[in-house]
VEXGUDO-501976 format. One record per residue (C-alpha): residue in three letters; x, y, z. Coordinates in Angstrom, 2 decimals. Layout:
VEXGUDO-501976
site resn: ALA, u: X, v: Y, w: Z
...
***
This chain:
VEXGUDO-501976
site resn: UNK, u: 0.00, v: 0.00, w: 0.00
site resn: UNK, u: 1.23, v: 3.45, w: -0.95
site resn: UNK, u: 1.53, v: 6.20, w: 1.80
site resn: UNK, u: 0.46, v: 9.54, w: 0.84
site resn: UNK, u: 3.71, v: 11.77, w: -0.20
site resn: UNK, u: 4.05, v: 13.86, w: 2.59
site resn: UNK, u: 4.07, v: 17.82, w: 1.36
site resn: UNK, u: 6.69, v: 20.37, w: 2.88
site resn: UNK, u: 5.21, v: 22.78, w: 5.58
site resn: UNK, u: 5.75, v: 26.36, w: 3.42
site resn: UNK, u: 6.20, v: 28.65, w: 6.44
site resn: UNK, u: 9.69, v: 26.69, w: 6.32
site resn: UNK, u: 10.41, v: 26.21, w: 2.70
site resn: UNK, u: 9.63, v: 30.14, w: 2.12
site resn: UNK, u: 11.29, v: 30.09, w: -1.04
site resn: UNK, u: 9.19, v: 27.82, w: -2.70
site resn: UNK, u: 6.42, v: 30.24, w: -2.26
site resn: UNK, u: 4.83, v: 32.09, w: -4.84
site resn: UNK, u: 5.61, v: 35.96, w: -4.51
site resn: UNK, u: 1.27, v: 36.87, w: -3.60
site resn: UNK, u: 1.92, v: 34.41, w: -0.66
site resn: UNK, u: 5.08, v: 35.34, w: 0.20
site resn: UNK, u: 3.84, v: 39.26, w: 0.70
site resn: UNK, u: 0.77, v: 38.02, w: 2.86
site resn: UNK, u: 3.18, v: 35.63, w: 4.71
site resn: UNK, u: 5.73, v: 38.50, w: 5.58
site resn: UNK, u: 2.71, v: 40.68, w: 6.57
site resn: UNK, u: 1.39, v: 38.47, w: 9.17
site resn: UNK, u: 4.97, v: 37.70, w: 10.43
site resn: UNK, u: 5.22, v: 40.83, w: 11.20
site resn: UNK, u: 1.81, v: 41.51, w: 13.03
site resn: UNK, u: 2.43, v: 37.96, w: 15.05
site resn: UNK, u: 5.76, v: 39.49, w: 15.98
site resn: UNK, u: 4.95, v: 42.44, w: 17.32
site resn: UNK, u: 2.50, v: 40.33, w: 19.56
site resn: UNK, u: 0.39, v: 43.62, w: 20.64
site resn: UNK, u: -2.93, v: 41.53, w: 18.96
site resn: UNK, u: -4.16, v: 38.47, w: 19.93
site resn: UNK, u: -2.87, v: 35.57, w: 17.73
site resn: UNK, u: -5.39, v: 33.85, w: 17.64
site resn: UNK, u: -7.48, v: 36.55, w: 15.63
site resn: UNK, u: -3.92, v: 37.41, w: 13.88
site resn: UNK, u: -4.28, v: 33.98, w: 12.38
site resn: UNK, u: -8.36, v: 34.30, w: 11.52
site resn: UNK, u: -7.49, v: 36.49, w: 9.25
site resn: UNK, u: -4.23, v: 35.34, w: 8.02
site resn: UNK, u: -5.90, v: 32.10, w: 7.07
site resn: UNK, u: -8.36, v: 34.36, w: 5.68
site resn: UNK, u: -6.01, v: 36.05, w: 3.33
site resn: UNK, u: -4.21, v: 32.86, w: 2.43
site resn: UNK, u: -7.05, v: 30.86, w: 1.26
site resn: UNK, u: -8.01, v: 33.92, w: -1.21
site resn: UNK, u: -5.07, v: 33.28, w: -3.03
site resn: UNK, u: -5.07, v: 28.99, w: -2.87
site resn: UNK, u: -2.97, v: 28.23, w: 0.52
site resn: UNK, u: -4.38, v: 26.90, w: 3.59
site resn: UNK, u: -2.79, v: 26.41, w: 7.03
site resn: UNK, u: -3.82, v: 25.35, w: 10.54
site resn: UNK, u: -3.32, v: 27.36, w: 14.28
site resn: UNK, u: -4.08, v: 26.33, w: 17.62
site resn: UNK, u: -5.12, v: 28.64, w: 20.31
site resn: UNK, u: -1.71, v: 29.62, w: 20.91
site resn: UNK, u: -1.83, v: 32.20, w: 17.12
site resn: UNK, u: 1.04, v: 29.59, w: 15.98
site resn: UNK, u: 0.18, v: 29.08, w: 12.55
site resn: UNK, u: 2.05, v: 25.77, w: 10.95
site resn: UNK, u: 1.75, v: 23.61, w: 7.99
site resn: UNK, u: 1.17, v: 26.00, w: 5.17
site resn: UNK, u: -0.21, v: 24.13, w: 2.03
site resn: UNK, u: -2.08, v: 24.75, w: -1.48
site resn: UNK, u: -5.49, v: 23.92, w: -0.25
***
């Protein structure tokens, strides 16, 4: 039986992403960073702006976002 191929996590191949994704990426980075926001509604609409442009990723109540994917 075949296992499913297993896809990189994006956030830490960043330069196989495409430049729209990268932008959003390095925007949210940014706003996580400063931390003055609560990450968990940092992430809403992170994941928000990702899936607009094909990508998809998951958070936990923490604002962590991880495994970055095309949806």
């Amino acid at each position: 039986m075949m296992e499913a191929m297993e896809l990189p996590d994006l956030f830490d191949v960043s330069e196989e992403q495409p430049e729209p994704l990268t932008h959003i990426v390095e925007h949210y980075a940014v706003l996580l960073d400063v931390g003055d926001r609560d990450g968990y509604q940092v992430c809403a609409e992170f994941l928000r702006a990702v899936e607009r442009v094909g990508y998809t990723f998951s958070y936990g109540l923490d604002g962590v976002p991880y495994g970055l994917r095309l949806l």
